[in-house]
C-alpha positions as CSV (number, residue, x, y, z in Angstrom):
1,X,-56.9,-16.0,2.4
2,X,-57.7,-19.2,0.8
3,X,-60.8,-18.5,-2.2
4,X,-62.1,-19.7,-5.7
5,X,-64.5,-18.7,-8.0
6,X,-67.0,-21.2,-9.7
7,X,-68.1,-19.3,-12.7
8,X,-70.0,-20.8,-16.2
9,X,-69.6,-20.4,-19.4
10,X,-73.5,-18.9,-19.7
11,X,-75.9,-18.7,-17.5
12,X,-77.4,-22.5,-17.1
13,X,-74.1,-24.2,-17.2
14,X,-75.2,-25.5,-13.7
15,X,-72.5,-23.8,-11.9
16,X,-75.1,-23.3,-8.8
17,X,-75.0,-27.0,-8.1
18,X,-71.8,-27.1,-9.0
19,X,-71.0,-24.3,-6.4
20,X,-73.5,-25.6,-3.6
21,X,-72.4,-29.3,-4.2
22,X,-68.6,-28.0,-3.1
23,X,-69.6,-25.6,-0.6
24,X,-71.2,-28.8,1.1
25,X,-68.2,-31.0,0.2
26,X,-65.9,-28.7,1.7
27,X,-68.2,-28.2,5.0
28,X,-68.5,-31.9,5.4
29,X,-64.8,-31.7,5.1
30,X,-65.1,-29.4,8.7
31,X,-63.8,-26.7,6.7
32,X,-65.3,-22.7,7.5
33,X,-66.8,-22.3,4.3
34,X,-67.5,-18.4,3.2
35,X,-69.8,-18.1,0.6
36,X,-70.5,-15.3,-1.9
37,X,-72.8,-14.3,-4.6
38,X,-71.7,-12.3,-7.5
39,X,-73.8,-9.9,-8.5
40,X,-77.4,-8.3,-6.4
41,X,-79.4,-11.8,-6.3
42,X,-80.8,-12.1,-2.8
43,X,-81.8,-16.4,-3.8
44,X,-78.4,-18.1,-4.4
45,X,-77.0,-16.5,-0.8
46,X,-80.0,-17.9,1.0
47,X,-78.9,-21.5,-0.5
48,X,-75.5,-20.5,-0.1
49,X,-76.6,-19.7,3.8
50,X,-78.4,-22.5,4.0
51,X,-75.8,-25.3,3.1
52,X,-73.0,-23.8,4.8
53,X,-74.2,-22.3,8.2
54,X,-72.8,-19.4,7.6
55,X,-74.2,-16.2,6.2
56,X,-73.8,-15.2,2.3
57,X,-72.5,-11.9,0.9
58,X,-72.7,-10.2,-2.0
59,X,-70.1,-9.0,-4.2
60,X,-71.3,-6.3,-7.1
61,X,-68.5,-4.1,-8.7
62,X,-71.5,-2.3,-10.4
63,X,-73.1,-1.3,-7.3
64,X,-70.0,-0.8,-5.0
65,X,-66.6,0.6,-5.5
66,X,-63.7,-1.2,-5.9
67,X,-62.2,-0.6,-2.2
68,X,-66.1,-1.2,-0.5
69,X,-65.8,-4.7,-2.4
70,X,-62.2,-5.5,-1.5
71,X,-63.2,-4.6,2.2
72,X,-66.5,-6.8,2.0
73,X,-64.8,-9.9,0.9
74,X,-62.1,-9.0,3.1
75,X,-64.2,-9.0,6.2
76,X,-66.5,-12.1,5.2
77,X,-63.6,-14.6,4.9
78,X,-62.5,-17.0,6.8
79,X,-61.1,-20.4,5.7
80,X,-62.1,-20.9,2.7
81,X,-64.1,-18.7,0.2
82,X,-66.0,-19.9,-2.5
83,X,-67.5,-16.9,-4.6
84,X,-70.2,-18.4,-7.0
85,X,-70.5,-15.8,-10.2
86,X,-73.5,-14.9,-12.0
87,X,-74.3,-15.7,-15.7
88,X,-71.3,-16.0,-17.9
89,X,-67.7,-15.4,-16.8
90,X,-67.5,-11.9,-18.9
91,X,-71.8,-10.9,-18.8
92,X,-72.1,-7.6,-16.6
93,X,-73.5,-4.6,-16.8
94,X,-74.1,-3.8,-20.6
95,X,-71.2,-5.3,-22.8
96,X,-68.0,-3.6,-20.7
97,X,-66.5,-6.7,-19.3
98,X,-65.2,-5.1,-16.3
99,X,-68.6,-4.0,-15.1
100,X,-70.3,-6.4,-12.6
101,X,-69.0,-9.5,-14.3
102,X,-67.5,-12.3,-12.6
103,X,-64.5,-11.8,-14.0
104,X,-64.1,-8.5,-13.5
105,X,-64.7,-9.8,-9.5
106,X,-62.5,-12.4,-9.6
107,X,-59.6,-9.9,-11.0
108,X,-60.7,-7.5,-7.9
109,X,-60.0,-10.1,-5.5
110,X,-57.4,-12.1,-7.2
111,X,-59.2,-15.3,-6.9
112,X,-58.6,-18.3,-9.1
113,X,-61.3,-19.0,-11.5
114,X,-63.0,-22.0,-12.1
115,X,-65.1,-22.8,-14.7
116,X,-68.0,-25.0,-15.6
117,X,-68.4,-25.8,-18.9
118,X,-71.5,-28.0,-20.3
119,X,-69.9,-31.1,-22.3
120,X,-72.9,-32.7,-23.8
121,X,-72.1,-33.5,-27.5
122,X,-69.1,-32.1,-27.4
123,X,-65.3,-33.4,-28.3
124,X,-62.6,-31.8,-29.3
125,X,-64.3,-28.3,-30.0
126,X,-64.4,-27.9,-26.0
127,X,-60.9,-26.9,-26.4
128,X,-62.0,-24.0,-28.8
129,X,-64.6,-22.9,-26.6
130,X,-62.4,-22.6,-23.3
131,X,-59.5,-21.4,-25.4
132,X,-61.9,-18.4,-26.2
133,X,-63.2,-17.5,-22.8
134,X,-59.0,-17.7,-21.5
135,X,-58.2,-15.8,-24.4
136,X,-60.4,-13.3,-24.3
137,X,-58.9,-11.6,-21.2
138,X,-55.8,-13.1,-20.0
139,X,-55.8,-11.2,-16.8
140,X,-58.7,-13.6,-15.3
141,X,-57.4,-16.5,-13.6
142,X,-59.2,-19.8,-14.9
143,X,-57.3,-22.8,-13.0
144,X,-59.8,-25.3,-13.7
145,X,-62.4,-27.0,-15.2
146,X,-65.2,-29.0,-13.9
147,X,-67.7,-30.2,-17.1
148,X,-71.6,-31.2,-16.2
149,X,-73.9,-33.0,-18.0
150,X,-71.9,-35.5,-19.5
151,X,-73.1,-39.0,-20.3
152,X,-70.0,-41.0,-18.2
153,X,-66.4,-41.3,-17.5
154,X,-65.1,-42.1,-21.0
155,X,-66.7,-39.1,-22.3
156,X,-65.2,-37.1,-19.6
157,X,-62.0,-38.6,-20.4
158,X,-62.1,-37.9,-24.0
159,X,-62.9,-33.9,-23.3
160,X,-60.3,-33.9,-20.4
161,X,-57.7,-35.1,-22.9
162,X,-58.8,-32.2,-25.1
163,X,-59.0,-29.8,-22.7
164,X,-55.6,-29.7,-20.8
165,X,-53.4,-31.7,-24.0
166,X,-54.5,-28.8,-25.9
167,X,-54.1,-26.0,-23.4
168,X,-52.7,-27.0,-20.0
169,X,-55.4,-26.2,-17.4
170,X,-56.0,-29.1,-15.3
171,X,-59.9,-31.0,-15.4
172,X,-60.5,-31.1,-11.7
173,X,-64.0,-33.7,-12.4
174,X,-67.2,-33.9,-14.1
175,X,-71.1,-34.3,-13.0
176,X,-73.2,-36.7,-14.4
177,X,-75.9,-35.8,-17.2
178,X,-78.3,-38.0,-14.5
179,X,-77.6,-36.8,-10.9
180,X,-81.2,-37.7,-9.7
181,X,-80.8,-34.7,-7.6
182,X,-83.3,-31.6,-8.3
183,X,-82.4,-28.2,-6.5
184,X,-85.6,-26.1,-7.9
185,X,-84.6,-22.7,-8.0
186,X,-87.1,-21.5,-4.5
187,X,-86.6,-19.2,-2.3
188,X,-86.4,-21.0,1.4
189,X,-88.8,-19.3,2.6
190,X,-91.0,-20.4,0.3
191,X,-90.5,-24.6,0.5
192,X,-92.8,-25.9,3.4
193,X,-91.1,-27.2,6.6
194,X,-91.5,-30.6,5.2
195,X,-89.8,-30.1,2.2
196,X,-86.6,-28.9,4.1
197,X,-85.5,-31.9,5.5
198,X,-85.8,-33.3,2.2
199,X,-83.4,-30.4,0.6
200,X,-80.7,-31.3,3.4
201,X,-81.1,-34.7,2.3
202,X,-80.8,-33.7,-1.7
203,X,-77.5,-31.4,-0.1
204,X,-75.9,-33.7,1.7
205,X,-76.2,-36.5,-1.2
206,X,-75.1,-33.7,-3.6
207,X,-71.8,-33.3,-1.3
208,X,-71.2,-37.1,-1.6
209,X,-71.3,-36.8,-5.5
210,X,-68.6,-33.9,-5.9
211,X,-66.4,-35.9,-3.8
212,X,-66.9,-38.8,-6.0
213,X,-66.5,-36.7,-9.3
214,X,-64.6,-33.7,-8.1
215,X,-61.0,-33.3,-6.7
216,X,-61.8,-31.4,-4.1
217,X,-58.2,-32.1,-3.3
218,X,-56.6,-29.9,-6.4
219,X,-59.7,-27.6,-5.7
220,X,-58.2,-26.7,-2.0
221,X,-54.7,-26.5,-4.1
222,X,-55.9,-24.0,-6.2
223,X,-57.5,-22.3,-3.2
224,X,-54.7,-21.9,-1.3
225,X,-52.4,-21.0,-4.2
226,X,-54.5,-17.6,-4.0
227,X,-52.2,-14.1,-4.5
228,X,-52.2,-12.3,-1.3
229,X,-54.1,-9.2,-1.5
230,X,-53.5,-6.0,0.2
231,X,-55.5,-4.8,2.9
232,X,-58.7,-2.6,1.8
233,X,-59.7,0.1,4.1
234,X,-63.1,0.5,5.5
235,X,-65.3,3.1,3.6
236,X,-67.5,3.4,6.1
237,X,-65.0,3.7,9.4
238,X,-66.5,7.4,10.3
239,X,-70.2,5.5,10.8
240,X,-68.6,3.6,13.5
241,X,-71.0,3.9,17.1
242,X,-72.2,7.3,15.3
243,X,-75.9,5.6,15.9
244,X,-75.2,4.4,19.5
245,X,-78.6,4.0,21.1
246,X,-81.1,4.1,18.5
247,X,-83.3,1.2,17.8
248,X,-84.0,-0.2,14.4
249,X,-86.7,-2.7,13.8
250,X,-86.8,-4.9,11.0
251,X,-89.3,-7.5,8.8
252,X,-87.6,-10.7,9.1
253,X,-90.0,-13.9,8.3
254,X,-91.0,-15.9,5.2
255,X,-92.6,-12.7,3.5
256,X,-89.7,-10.8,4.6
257,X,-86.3,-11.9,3.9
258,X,-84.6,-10.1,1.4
259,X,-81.5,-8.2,3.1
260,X,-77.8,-7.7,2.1
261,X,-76.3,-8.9,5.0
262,X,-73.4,-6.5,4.7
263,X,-76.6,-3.5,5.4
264,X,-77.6,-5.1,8.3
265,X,-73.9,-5.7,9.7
266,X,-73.3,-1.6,9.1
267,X,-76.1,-0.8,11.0
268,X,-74.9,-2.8,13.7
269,X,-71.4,-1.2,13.5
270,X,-73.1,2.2,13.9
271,X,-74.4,1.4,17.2
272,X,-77.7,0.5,16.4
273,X,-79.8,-2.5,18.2
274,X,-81.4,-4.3,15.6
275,X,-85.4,-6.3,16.4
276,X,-86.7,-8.3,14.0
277,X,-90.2,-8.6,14.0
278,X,-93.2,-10.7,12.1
279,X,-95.5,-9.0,10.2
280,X,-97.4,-12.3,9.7
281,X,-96.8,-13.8,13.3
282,X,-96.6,-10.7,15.9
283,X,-99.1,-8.4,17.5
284,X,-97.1,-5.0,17.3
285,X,-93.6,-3.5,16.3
286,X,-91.0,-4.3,18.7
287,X,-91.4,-1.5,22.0
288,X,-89.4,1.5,22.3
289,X,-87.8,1.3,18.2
290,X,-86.8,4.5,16.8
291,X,-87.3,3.6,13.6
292,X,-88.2,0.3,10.9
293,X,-86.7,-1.4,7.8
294,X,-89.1,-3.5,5.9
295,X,-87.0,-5.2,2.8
296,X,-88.3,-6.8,-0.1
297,X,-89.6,-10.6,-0.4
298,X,-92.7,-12.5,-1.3
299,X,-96.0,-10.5,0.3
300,X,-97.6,-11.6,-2.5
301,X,-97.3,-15.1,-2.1
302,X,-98.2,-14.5,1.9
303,X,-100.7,-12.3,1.0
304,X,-103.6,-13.8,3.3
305,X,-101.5,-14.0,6.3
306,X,-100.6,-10.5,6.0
307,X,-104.2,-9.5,5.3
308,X,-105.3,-11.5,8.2
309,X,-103.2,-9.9,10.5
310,X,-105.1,-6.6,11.1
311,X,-103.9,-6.4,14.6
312,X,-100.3,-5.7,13.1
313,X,-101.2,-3.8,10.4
314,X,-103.4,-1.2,12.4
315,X,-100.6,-0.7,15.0
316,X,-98.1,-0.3,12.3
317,X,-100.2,2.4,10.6
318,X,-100.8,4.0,13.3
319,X,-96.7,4.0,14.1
320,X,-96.3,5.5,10.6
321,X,-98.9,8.2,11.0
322,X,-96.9,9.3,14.3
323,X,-94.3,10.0,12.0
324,X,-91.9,6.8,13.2
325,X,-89.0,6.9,10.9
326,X,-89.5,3.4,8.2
327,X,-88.1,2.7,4.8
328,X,-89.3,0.0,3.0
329,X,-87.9,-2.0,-0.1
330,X,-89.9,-3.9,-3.1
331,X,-92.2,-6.1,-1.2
332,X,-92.1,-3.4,1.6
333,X,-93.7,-1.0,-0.2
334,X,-96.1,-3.5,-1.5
335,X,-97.2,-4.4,2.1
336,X,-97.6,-0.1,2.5
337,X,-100.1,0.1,0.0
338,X,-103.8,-0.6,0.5
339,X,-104.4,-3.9,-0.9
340,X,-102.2,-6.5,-3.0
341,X,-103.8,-8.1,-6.2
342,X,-102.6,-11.7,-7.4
343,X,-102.5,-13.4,-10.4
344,X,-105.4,-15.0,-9.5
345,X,-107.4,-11.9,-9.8
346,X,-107.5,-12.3,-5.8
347,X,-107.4,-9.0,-3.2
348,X,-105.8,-8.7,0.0
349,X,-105.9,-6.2,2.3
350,X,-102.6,-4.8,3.4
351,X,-101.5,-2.1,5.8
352,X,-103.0,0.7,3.5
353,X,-100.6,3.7,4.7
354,X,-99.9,4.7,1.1
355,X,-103.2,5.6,-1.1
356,X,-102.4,3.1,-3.8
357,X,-102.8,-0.3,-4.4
358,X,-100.1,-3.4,-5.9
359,X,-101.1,-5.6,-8.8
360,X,-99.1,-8.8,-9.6
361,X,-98.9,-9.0,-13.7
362,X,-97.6,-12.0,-15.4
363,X,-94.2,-10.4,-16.8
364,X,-91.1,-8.8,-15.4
365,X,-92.3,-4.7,-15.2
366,X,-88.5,-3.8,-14.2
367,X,-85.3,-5.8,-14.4
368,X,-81.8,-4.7,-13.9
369,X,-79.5,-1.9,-12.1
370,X,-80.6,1.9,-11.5
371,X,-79.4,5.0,-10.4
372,X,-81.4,6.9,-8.6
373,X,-82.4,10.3,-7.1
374,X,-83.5,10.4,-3.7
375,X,-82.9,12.9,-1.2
376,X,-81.0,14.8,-3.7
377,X,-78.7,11.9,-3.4
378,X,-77.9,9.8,-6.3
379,X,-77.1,6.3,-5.7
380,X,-76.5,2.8,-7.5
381,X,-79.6,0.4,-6.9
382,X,-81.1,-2.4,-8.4
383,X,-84.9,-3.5,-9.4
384,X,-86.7,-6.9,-9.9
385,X,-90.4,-7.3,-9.9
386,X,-93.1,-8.8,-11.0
387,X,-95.7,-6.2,-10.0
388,X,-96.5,-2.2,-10.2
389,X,-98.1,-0.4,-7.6
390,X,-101.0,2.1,-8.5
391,X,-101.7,5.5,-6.9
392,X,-105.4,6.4,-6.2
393,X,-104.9,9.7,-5.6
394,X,-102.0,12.7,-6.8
395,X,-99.2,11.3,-4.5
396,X,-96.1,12.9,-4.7
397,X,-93.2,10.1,-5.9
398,X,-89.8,9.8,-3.7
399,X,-87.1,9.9,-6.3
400,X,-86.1,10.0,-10.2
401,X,-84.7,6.1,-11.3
402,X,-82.5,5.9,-14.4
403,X,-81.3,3.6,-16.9
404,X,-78.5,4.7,-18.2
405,X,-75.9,3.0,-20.7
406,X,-72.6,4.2,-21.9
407,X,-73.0,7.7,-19.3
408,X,-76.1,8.5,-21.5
409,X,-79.8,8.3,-20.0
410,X,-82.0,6.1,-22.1
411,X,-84.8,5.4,-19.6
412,X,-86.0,7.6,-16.7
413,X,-88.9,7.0,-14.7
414,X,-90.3,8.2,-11.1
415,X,-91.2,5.7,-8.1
416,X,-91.7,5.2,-5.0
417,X,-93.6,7.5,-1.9
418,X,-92.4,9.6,0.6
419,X,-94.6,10.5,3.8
420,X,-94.5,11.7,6.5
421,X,-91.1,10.4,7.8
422,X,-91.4,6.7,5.6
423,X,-89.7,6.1,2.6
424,X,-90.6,3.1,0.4
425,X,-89.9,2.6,-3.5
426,X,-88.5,-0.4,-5.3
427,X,-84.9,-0.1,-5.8
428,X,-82.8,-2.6,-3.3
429,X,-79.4,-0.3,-2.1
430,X,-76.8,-1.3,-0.8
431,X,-76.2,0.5,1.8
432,X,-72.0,0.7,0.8
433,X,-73.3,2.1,-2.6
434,X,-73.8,5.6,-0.5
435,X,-73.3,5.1,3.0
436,X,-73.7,9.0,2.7
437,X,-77.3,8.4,1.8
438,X,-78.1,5.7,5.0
439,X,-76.3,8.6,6.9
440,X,-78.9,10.9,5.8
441,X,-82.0,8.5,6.9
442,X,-81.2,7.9,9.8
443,X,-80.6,11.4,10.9
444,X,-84.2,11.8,10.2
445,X,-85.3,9.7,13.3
446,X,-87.2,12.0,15.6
C-alpha cells in the first residue's frame, strides 16, 4: 500500500499546492491517485477530488478511533496515497501532539512524511529548524523535504547542502518564490463554470512545474518504501444491509456539498438507496424517500436561489410537518429556519420549518471540535461558522455541545432544534465517530 504524507512546517508553508501539484503530477503519470485530508476540512478534499477524479477522505484521529481510521485509509487506497496534513506537522487538538495532528496520522498509518518547509531568507539555520521538528518526536517518519518560495536554484542548492550534509534526509525539489499560478482558497462550488476550465488549466500547469522541480521519482521511492500495515477491522460490520430498502434523500448542489464521503459510503453499506436532490434546481424531494440528509455548505451565498425556489420549499415543509424523518447539518439548518440575513443587511426567505431566523456576522461565532449530547448520545463533532441562528419563540434545543480541554469542560453551550421527527444543529459528525448514534436515527424513520 504505496502512501506519503505532504505536511508543513505551519500552516501557510504552501503544502496545499505542494500536495495538489503532486497529486496532478502523479495522475498525469496514469497513476490511481488516493487522496486524503487530515483533519475535518470539507475544502481541500473537494480540490483534492477535483484534480484527481477520484473522491477525497478524511482522516481525523480526534474525531475517530484509532481502528475506524486505520479501516478508512485502508478502504480508500489504491495505488498510491497521498495524505495532505493540516497546519503544522505536530498542531492538533490542544497542545497533545498525538491528538489530530498530522503526525500523530502519519504514525497511525505508517506513512512516510514529507515536509515542506518555507526557505525564503534562509541558509544554514534551515538545518536547525528541520532538526527540531525530526527531533522532537522520532517516531514520525520525515523522508523528505520539498522547500517553496525560494528565489532560484542556487538558493535551493545552498539549503539542500544544509539540509541533508547536516542531517541526511534527502531534498526531493523546490517551488519557485514566482510560480505565476494562484489557487485561491474557494470552494468549487462557488467559482463560476467559466472559471473552471481556467483552474484545470492553473492544475495541469501546476503538474508540469513539480515535475520540473520535484523528483517525483524519489517521491514514488519513498512511497513504496511504506511499512506494511496490518489489516484494521471494520467498526461498523454489524450495519451491514441492516437498512435494506429504506430510501435516503440528500442536498447535493452548489449550496449543498459538504459530506464526509466515508458517511455517505456507510449508508450505502447499510442498504440504503441514496437520491440527491437540488434544493435550488428541483420541484420536490425525490418520490417515495423515507427520510432526508441536508449537510452543510454555502446557503448564504445561494441565498436568492433558495428564496426563489418556493415551490421546493413549500413541498419540503410540508414533508417535514408529516413527520418525514431529516437531519440537517450547518447550512442545513440554516436553510430550516425562516429567513437567512447577509452581510449585506439583505433577507431571504428560506423554508421556514423552524421558528427562528439565521444572521451572517462578520466573525467566526464557533471554531473547532465538540462533543456533544444528542439523543442521550455523546459524540465527537466539529463546528465552523460564520453565522448564529435566532429563535423567535421558546424552542426547545436538540443537544448540550462542549468544549472541553484536558477531560475538563471549559465551554458548554446548547444548539440546534429537534421537531417533530427532523434534527438539525451545527455540529458536522462523522458518522464513524458513533455509528451507534446514526443507528439510532435511522431507526426513527416511520
Amino acid at each position: 500500500m504505496n502512501r506519503i504524507m505532504i505536511a508543513g512546517t505551519a500552516s501557510g508553508t504552501g503544502k496545499t499546492t505542494v500536495s495538489l501539484g503532486i497529486m496532478a503530477a502523479l495522475n498525469k503519470r496514469g497513476r490511481k491517485v488516493s487522496p486524503f485530508k487530515v483533519g475535518p476540512d470539507y475544502i481541500d478534499p473537494q480540490f483534492h477530488e477535483f484534480v484527481t477524479g477520484n473522491p477525497s477522505h478524511n482522516l481525523d484521529s480526534w474525531m475517530l478511533d484509532e481502528n475506524s481510521l486505520k479501516y478508512l485509509f485502508q478502504r480508500n487506497s489504491k495505488e498510491i496515497s497521498v495524505i495532505e496534513g493540516v497546519m503544522g506537522l505536530y498542531d492538533g487538538f490542544g497542545i497533545k501532539k498525538d491528538n489530530g495532528s498530522s503526525a500523530h496520522v502519519s504514525k497511525l498509518l505508517k506513512a512516510p512524511v514529507i515536509l515542506v518547509v518555507d526557505g525564503r531568507g534562509m541558509s544554514s539555520s534551515i538545518s536547525a529548524m528541520v532538526l527540531g521538528y525530526k527531533k522532537y518526536d522520532e517516531a514520525v517518519d520525515i523522508k523528505g523535504i520539498i522547500i517553496n518560495r525560494l528565489s532560484g536554484k542556487a538558493h535551493y542548492d545552498l539549503l539542500k547542502n544544509c539540509i541533508e550534509s547536516d542531517l541526511g534526509i534527502p531534498c526531493l525539489g523546490y517551488l519557485p518564490n514566482k510560480l505565476g499560478i494562484s489557487l485561491e482558497s474557494r470552494h468549487l462550488g462557488l467559482i463560476p463554470a467559466q472559471e473552471v476550465a481556467e483552474l484545470r488549466k492553473k492544475v495541469d500547469e501546476l503538474a508540469d512545474l513539480i515535475e520540473k522541480y520535484v523528483d517525483i521519482d524519489a517521491l514514488e521511492a519513498i512511497a513504496s518504501s511504506a511499512e506494511v500495515m496490518e489489516s484494521a477491522k471494520n467498526p461498523c460490520e454489524k450495519l451491514k444491509g441492516k437498512m435494506k430498502g429504506i430510501k435516503i434523500g440528500y442536498a447535493c448542489d452548489k449550496a449543498f456539498s459538504f459530506y464526509y464521503d466515508d458517511n455517505l459510503k456507510l449508508l450505502k453499506e447499510m442498504g440504503i438507496e441514496l437520491i440527491p436532490f437540488s434544493p435550488i434546481n428541483d420541484d420536490d424531494i425525490p418520490q417515495d424517500v423515507d427520510g432526508l440528509y441536508i449537510g452543510g455548505g454555502f446557503p448564504e451565498v445561494f441565498a436568492k436561489e433558495l428564496s426563489d425556489n418556493t415551490k421546493f420549499r413549500s413541498n419540503l415543509k410540508k414533508a417535514l410537518d408529516n413527520g418525514m424523518l431529516a437531519y440537517a447539518e450547518c447550512g442545513g439548518l440554516m436553510y430550516l429556519t425562516k429567513e437567512i440575513k447577509t452581510l449585506d443587511d439583505e433577507v431571504f426567505e428560506m423554508t421556514g420549518y423552524f421558528d427562528a431566523r439565521s444572521e451572517m456576522t462578520g466573525r467566526l461565532q464557533r471554531f473547532g471540535y465538540v462533543e456533544v449530547d444528542v439523543f442521550k448520545m455523546r459524540t465527537k463533532a466539529h463546528e465552523f461558522h460564520r453565522s448564529k441562528v435566532i429563535a423567535d419563540s421558546d424552542i426547545t434545543t436538540a443537544y448540550d455541545v462542549y468544549k472541553i480541554r484536558n477531560g475538563v469542560i471549559n465551554k458548554q453551550w446548547k444548539c440546534g432544534f429537534l421537531k417533530n421527527n427532523t434534527l438539525a444543529g451545527y455540529a458536522h459528525i462523522h458518522f464513524y465517530s458513533n455509528p451507534e448514534l446514526l443507528e439510532y436515527m435511522l431507526k426513527r424513520i416511520k
